[in-house]
N, C-alpha and C positions, 0 to 999 in steps of 0.2 A: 532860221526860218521856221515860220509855226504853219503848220497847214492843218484842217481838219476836213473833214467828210460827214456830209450828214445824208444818211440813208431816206427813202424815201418811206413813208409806211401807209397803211390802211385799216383800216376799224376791222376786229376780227366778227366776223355774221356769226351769229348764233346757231346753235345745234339744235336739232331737232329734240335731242335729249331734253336743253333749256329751255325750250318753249313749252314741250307739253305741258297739259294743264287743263283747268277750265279758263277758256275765254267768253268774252262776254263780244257779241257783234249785233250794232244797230245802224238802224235809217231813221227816219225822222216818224215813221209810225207805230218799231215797234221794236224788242232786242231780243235777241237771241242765244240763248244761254246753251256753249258748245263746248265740247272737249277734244284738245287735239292731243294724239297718240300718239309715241314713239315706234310706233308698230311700222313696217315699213309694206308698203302697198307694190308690188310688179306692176300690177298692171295699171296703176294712175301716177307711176312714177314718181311718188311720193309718202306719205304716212294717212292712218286712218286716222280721219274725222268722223266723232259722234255726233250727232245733232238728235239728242232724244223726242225734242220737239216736235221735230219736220216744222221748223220752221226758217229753214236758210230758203228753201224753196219759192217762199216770198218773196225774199230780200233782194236774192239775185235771179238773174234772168236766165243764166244755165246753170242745171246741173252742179251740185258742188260733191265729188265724188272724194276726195282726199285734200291734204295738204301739203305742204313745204314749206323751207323758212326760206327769207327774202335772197335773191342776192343767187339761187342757182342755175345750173347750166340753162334747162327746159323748159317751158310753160307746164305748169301744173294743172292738173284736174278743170 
């Protein structure tokens, strides 16, 4: 008798190490050229976000104090 098992799996998320970088985030009127940190933030429970612009401010409608990669425990910034 032949039996096998197949494990189940799931996509490994990305580190915040792999993401930093420069990003680029737009809307339809304008983009925003930002850099996300591996730096880690206490108090936004997440990593710093540069925005030399000050232009995320526009884009969204709160506040954009830090970030995090997709996929963790808590709401971020």
């Amino acid at each position: 008798m032949v039996t096998s098992a197949v494990m189940a799996g799931s996509l490994a998320l990305p580190t915040a190490q792999s993401l930093a970088g420069q990003w680029q985030v737009a809307d339809s009127e304008r983009q925003c050229q930002i850099e996300f940190l591996a730096n880690e933030q206490s108090e936004t429970n997440g990593y710093q976000l540069v925005d030399r612009q000050r232009c995320l401010q526009s884009v969204f409608a709160a506040e954009v104090v830090g970030w995090r990669p997709a996929g963790t425990a808590s709401p971020c910034c």
